[in-house]
N, C-alpha and C positions, 0 to 999 in steps of 0.2 A: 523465417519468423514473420508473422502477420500481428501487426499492429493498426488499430484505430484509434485517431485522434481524434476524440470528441472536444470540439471545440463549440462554444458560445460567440459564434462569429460576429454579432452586432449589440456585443453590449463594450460599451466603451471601459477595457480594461486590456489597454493594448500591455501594461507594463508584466502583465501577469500571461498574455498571450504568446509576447515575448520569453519571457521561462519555459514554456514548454517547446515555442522552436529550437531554441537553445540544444532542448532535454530532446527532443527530437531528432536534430543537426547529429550527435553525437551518438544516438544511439543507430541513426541510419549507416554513420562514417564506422562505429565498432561491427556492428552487425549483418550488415547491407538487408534492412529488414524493407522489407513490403511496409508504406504506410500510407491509411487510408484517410483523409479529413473529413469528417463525419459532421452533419450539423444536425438538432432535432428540432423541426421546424411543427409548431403548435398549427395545426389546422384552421384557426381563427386569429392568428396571427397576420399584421399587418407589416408585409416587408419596409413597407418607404412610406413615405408620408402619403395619403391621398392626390396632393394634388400633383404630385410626382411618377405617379402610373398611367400611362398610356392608355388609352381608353380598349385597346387590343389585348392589353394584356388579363388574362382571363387564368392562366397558370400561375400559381405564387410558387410554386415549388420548384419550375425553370426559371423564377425573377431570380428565386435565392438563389436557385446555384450557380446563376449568371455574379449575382453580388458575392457568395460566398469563395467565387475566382479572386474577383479582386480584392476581398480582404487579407488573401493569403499571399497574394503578390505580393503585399508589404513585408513579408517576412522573408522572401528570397529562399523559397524552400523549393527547385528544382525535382529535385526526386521524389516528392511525391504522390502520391496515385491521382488519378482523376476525382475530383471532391465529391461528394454526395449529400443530398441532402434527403431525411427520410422525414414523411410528414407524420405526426402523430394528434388522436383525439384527447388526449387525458390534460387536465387541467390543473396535476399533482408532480412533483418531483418524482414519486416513486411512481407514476405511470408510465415519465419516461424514461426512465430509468428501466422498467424493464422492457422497455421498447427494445432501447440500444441492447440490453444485455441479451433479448430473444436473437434481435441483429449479428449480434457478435457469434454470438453460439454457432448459427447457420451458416454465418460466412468463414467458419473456421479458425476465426482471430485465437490468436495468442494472449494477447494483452490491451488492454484498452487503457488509452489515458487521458486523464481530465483532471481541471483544475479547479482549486477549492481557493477562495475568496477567504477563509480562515476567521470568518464570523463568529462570535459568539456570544452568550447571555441573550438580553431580549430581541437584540439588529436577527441574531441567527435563529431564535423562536418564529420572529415573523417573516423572513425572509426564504428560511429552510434553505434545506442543501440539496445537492443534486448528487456532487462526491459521495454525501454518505449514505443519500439512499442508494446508489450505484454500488456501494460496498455489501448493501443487505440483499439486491439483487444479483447478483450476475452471479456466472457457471466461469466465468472468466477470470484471471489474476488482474487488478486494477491497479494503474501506478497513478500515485496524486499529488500533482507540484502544487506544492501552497504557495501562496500569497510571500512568507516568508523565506519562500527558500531561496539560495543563494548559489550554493551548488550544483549547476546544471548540467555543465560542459564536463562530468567525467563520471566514471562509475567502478574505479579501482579500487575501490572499499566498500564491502557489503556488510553492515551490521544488521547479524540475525540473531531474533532478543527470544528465546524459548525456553520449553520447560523440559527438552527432552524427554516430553511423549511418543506415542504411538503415534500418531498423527505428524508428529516433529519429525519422524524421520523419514517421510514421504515428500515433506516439505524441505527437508536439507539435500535431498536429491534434485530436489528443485532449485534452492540457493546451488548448490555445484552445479548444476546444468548454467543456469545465468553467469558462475564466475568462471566458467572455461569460455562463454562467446563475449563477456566483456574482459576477460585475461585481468580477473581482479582475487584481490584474496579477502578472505572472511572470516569476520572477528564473531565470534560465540559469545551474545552476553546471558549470564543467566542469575538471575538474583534469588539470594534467598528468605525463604518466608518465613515472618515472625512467628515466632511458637505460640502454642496456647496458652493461656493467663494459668498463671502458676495454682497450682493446689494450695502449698503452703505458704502466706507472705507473714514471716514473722518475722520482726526484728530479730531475734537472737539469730537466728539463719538465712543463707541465700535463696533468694527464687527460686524454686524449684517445678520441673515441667514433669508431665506425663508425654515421652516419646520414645515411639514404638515400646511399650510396656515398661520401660524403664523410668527412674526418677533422676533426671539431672538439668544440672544447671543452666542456662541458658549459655553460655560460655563451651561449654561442653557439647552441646544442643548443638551449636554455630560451627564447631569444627568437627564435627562430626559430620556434618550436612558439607562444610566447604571438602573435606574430603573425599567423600562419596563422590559432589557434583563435579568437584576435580579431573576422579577418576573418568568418569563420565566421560565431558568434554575432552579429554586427552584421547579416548578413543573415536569419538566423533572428528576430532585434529587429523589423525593417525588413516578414519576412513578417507576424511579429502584430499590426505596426501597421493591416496593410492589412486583418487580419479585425477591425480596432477592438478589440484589446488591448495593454494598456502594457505591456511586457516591459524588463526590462534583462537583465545579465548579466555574470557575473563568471567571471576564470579564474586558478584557484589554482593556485599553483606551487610551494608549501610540501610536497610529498610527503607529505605526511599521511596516514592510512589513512584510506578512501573514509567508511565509516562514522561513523568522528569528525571527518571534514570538513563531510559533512552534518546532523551532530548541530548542530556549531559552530555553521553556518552558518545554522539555525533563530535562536539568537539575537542572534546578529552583524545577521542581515536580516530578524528579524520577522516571519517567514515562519508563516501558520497551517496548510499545509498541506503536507505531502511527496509528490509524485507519484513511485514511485519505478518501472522500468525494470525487471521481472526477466529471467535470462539466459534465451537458449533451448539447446537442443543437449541432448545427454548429460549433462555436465556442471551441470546448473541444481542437481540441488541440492546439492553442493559449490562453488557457486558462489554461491548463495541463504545459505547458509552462510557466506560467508565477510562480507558485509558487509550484506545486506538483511535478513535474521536480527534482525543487531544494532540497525539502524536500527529497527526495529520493536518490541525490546525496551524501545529508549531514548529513543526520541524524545518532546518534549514536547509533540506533535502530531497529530493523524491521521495515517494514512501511507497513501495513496490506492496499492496496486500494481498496474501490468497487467499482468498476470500473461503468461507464457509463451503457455501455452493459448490466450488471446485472441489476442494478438495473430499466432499463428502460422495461425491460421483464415485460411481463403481469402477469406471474401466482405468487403465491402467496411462495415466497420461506421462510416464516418469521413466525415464531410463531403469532399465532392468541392472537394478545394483544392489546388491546385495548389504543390506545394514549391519551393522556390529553389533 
């Protein structure tokens, strides 16, 4: 497993730099993964103050990888790769953004990780993100330790929050590959969707819906659907079993919004890790937006995404398993 740690090596947030050694320590001791420290250094960027550069030194890209060593000394990370630092022209998040994601691809990476500052309202209008342009970029799955997360040091609980689509089961081959190399099990969340505004609202009778051609109540509506999704996830259970993974799975029917369902449900279930599903189509990032955003702002956990990119690629990145 090939891993990049993109790190923000010189902006003073050792508390948050800290998280991801953490999230790194752990994942090198579960996995014995290759991991690279990657920095993306703006080509008009001034590594040290002026009057601090040598009058010889005419390289800023061997200054930083000389300072990007000793940044990383502070973290006592032993095993990992020789640092690098890769210069880029763009003057936008999403330029470099897909710098590192063109990087990743080519160098074969697995997974890339970065961290997200968990900004939001007008600080994260003007500020922008890097995480979430990185999420609309890359061909690669991204993991994002926020600001808030707490849970670093383990990864025995994988909550993966879908809808059991077509695409879902490309990506639960994915969640099983991750919980047989961290030896963790995985909880299915899958909520269900409010019904359409009833036809009839009369006082003398109940709400009444149009689903799948028939006329019933919304009560009706709800176990009808918690049945089905049931059934469902019982066999998605039944497929992890059989690649030697303990999965359970839960189906909420509290209409919650997605976001603070799976916030919740971090720690209602103990869960250390969030595999989350981003959308594909036109739409992704108004839709990345509306709850995957959030999740990643807030979550007190890594939030492992597969991103769009990946998993819309043709070739076959996934163990050959056969779906239910």
């Amino acid at each position: 497993m090939r891993i990049i740690w993109a790190m923000d090596a010189f902006e003073d947030n050792k508390e948050l730099n800290q998280k991801m050694a953490d999230y790194i320590t752990h994942l090198h001791e579960t996995t014995q993964a290759e991991i690279e420290p990657l920095y993306l250094l703006r080509e008009n960027e001034i590594v040290l103050p002026t009057y601090e550069v040598p009058a010889w030194v005419t390289d800023h890209s061997k200054t930083a990888e000389s300072l990007f060593r000793e940044v990383l000394s502070d973290y006592n990370l032993p095993f990992l790769k020789e640092p690098k630092v890769i210069p880029h022209a763009s003057q936008s998040h999403a330029g470099a953004a897909e710098t590192l994601s063109n990087y990743a691809l080519k160098s074969h990476a697995d997974l890339i990780i970065v961290g997200s500052h968990g900004r939001q309202g007008f600080q994260r209008f003007i500020l922008g993100s890097f995480a979430e342009s990185l999420l609309l970029q890359s061909e690669v799955p991204v993991c994002v330790v926020g600001s808030h997360a707490l849970k670093t040091r383990s990864s025995r609980s994988i909550l993966f929050p879908t809808e059991f689509g077509e695409h879902s089961k490309d990506n639960f081959r994915h969640v099983l590959d991750l919980a047989r190399k961290f030896n963790a099990e995985v909880l299915l969340l899958h909520a269900i969707a409010r019904p359409i505004e009833s036809l009839f609202d009369l006082d003398t009778r109940p709400r009444v819906y149009n689903y799948d051609g028939k006329m019933m109540t919304l009560e009706q509506i709800v176990e009808s659907q918690i049945e089905a999704q049931s059934h469902r996830a019982q066999q998605w259970v039944d497929w992890a079993a059989k690649e030697g993974v303990i999965a359970h799975f839960h189906i909420d029917n509290t209409f919650k919004p997605i976001d603070e369902l799976i916030i919740d449900a971090v720690d209602t279930h103990q869960s250390d890790l969030i595999v989350m599903e981003a959308q594909s189509g036109p739409m992704s990032a108004a839709l990345l937006g509306s709850y995957t955003r959030n999740v990643v702002r807030k979550a007190t956990c890594p939030v492992y995404v597969l991103t769009r990119h990946f998993y819309d690629k043709q070739e076959d990145r996934f163990i050959d398993t056969p779906a239910p």
